[in-house]
Legacy VTK file of the C-alpha trace (Angstrom):
# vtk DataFile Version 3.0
C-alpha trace
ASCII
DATASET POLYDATA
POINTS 265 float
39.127 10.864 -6.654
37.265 10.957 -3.165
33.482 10.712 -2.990
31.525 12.365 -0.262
28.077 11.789 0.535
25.324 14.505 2.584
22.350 13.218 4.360
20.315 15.999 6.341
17.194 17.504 7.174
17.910 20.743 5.317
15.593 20.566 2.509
16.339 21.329 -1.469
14.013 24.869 -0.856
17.275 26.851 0.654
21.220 27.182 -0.090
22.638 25.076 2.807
22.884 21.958 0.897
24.765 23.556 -1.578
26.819 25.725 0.515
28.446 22.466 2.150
29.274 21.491 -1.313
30.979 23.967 -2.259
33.243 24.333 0.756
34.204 20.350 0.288
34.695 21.459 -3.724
36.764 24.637 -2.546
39.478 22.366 -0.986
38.940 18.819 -3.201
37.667 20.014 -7.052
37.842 15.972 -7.914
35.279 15.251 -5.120
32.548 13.432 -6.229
29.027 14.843 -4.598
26.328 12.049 -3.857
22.918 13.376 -2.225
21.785 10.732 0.135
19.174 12.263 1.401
17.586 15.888 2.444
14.150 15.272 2.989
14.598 13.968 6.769
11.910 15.112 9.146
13.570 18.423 11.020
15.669 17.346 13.592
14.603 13.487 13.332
18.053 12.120 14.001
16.851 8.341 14.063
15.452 8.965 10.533
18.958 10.214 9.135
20.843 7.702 11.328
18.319 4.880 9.468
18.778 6.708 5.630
22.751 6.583 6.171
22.625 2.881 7.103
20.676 2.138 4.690
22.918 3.822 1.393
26.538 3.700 3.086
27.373 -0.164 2.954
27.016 0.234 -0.775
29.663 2.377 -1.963
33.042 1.929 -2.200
35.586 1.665 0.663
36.995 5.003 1.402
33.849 6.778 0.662
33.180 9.923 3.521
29.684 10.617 4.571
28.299 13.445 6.314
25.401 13.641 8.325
24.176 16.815 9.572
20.529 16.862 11.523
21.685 18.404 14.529
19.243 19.914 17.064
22.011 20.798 19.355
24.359 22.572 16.820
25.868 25.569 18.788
25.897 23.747 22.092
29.198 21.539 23.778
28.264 18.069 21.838
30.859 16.609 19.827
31.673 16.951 16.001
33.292 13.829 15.085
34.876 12.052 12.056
34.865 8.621 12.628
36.565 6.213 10.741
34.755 2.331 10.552
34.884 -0.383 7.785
37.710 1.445 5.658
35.300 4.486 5.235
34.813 7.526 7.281
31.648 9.387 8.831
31.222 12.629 10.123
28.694 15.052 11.958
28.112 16.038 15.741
28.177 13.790 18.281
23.915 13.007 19.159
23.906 9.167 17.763
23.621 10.022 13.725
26.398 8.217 12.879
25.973 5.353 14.953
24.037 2.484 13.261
26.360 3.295 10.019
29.561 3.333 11.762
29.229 0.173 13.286
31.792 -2.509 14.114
35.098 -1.551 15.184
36.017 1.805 14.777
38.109 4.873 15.359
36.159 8.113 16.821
38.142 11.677 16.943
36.781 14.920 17.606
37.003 17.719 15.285
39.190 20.367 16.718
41.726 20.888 14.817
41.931 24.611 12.937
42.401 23.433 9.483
39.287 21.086 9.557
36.784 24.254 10.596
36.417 27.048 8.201
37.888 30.429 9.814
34.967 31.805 11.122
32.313 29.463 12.522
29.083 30.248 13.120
27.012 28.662 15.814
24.193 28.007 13.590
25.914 26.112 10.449
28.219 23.673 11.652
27.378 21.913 7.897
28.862 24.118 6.655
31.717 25.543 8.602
33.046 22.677 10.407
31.927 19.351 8.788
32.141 20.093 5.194
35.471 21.515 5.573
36.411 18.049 7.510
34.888 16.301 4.370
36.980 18.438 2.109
40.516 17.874 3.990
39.554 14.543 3.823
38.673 14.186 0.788
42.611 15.637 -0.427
44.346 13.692 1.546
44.345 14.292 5.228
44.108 11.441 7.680
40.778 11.265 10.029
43.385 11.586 13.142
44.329 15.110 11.932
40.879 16.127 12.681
41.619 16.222 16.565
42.063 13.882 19.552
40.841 10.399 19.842
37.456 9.509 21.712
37.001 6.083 23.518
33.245 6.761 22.660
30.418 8.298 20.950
26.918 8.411 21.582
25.015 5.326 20.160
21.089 5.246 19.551
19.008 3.058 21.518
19.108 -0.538 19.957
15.455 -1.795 18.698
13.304 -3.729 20.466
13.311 -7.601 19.501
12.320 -9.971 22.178
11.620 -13.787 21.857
8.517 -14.595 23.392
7.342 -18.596 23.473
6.181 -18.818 19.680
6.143 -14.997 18.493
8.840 -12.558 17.994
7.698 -8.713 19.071
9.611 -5.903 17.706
8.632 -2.255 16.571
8.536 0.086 13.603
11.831 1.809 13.239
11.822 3.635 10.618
8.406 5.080 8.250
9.950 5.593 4.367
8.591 8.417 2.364
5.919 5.683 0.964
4.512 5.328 4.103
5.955 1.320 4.675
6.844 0.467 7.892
10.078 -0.761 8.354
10.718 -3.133 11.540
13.006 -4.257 14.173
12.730 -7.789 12.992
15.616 -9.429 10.750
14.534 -11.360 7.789
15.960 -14.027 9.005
13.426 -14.840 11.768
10.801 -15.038 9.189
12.646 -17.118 6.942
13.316 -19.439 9.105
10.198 -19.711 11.761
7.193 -18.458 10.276
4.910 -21.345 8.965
3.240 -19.802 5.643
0.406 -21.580 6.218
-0.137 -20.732 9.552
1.958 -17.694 10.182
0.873 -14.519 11.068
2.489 -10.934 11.496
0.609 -8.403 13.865
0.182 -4.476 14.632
-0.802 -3.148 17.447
-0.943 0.309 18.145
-0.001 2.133 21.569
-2.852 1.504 23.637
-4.559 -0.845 22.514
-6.552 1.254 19.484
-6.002 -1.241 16.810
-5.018 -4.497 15.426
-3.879 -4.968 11.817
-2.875 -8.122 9.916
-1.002 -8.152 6.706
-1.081 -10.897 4.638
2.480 -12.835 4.089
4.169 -12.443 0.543
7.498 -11.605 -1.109
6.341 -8.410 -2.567
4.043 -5.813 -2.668
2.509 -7.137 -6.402
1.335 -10.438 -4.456
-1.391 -9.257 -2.679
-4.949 -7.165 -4.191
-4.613 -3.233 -4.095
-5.113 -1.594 -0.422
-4.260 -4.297 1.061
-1.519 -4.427 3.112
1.275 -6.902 2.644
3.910 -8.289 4.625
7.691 -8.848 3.250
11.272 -8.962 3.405
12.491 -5.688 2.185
15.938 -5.040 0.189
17.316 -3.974 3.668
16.609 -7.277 4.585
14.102 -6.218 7.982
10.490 -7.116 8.395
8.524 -4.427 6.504
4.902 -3.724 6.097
2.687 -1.557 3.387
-0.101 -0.614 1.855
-0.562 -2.040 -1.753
-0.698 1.227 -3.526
-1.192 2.975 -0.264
0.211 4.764 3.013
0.701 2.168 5.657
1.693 4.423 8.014
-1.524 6.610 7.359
-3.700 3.425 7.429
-3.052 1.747 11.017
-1.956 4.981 12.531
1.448 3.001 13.316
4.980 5.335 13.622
8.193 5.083 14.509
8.160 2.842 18.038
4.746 1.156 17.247
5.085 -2.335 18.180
4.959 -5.246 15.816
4.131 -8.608 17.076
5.419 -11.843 14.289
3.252 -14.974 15.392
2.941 -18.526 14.419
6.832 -19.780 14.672
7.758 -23.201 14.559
LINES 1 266
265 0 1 2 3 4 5 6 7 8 9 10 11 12 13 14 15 16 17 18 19 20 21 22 23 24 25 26 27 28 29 30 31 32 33 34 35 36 37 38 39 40 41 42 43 44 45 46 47 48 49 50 51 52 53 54 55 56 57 58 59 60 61 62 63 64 65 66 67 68 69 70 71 72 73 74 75 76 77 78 79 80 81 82 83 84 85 86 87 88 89 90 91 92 93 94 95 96 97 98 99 100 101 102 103 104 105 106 107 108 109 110 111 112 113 114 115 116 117 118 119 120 121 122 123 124 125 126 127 128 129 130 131 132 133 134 135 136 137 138 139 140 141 142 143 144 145 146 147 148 149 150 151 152 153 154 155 156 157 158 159 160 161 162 163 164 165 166 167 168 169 170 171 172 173 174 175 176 177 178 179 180 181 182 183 184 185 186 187 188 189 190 191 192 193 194 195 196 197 198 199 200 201 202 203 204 205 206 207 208 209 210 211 212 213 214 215 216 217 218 219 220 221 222 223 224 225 226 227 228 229 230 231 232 233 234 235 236 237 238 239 240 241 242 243 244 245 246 247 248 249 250 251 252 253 254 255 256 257 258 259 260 261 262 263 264
């Protein structure tokens, strides 16, 4: 029994979500149906690219995700399946697949008739060409069916992290719906440089507006209401919030702000 998982910017208000479903249904009735995620900014493909690497190391190999926030559907980009870490991933070709399909893998493009529903419109490719890939996939076919192999596929910018004398600088990649900022900066930097004592983790907004300085703890329960804490979160980054607050809406910092870690050893 496959499982396929959707992550897009589609929204729960209109029938597209469900639509793809019941295309991958229509050729695998087994297929289990997990919702990642649909409440992804319109066409914010680093947000979906972040949700899918978040969820898609935690289910079981074999799994097939698709990832549809596409602001170029219609146009000559790719639609891929791609096949990485005994799983497979598919959507077009703009760099929402990337940070979950990472280490070695196997791209092919989607060309193939029986992987595309028989009319295609230029508007839904959810629905007519990457839920039917999901669906042949899902009963049995092999990801090379799909179409010809690619030596590439377009990656997404890697986050800043530079090493500078005692501080680390990074920058928010990713706002949740909470309004925490999520960082560039691996848990394991803190862990293993930041003196407690002395330690201190820094935003600063573009231009110079603002500087804000969360206090240090392991979660958010540690530190007084509206204040904002600093922690390792369960993706194991840097993060920063608001003790029963917005973050985000509280330093004015988005995705890009940069995020300066001080006081290594």
């Amino acid at each position: 029994m496959a499982i396929v998982t959707f992550t897009t910017d589609f929204g729960f208000t209109d029938g597209y979500v469900a639509a793809m479903k019941g295309v991958v249904l229509a050729l695998a009735p087994r297929t289990t149906l997990v919702d990642v995620a649909h409440g992804i900014a319109a066409q914010d493909v680093a947000a979906a690219a972040v949700a899918l690497s978040q969820a898609a190391p935690l289910f079981p190999p074999g799994t097939i995700h698709v990832a549809v926030v596409d602001p170029g559907v219609g146009s000559p980009r790719a639609g891929l399946v791609v096949e990485a870490g005994g799983s497979f991933f598919i959507g077009p070709d703009n760099g929402v697949l990337s940070l979950a399909a990472h280490g070695p893998r196997r791209v092919f493009r989607i060309e193939a008739p029986d992987f595309r529903r028989s009319s295609v419109s230029p508007t839904f490719h959810g629905r007519d060409i990457f839920a039917p890939t999901a669906g042949r996939l899902a009963a049995g076919a092999r990801a090379s069916d799909a179409g010809p192999e690619m030596a590439s596929m377009i990656e997404l910018g890697a986050p800043t992290l530079r090493h500078l004398g005692d501080h680390v600088e990074g920058a928010v990649i990713h706002v949740d719906a909470f309004g925490n900022l999520i960082t560039s900066i691996a848990g394991e930097l803190v862990d293993s440089g930041i003196r407690r004592d002395g330690g201190d983790v820094e935003i600063e907004l573009e231009g110079g507006e603002g500087r804000f300085h969360p206090v240090m703890a392991r979660t958010f329960s540690d530190v007084e209401p509206n204040r904002l804490v600093a922690y390792i979160g369960s993706g194991g980054q840097l993060e920063i919030a608001l003790r029963n607050g917005s973050a985000a809406r509280l330093t004015g910092a988005a995705r890009g702000s940069p995020v300066r870690m001080r006081g290594l050893s």
